[in-house]
N, C-alpha and C positions, 0 to 999 in steps of 0.2 A: 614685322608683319609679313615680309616677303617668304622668310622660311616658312611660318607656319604655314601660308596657304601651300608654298612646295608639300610640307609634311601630309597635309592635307591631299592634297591631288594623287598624291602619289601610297596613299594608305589604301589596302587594297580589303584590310577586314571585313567591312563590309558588303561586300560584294560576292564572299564566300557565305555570311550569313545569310543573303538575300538570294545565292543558287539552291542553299539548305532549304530554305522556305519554299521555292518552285518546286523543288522535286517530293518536299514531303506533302505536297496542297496537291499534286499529280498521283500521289500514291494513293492519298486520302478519297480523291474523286471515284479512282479504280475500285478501291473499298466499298466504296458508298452505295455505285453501280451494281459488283458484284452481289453484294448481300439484299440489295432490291430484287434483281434478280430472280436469285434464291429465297427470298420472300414469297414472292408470288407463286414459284411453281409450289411451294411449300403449301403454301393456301391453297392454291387448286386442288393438291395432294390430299390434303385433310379434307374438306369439301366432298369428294369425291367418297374418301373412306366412311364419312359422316352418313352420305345419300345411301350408302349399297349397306350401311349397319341399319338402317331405318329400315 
C-alpha cells in the first residue's frame, strides 16, 4: 500500500493534462471575446450599409 501511494504522489501525468486544460480554456475565452467583438462592429457595419441603401 505504501508504494502505491509513493507511485501515486509522485506521478506527475496529470498535472500536465490539467495545465493543457488551463491554457486551452484561456485561448478559448480570447476567441470568444474576440469574435464578440467582431460581431458587433460587424452589426453596426451592416446596420449602417442597410440605413444609407434605404
Amino acid at each position: 500500500m505504501r508504494r502505491l501511494l509513493a507511485r501515486f504522489v509522485d506521478d506527475e501525468c496529470g498535472a500536465t493534462a490539467i495545465e493543457y486544460c488551463l491554457i486551452a480554456a484561456g485561448i478559448s475565452i480570447v476567441i470568444v471575446t474576440a469574435v464578440n467583438g467582431v460581431g458587433s462592429a460587424l452589426s453596426s457595419k451592416f446596420v449602417d450599409v442597410g440605413t444609407s441603401i434605404k
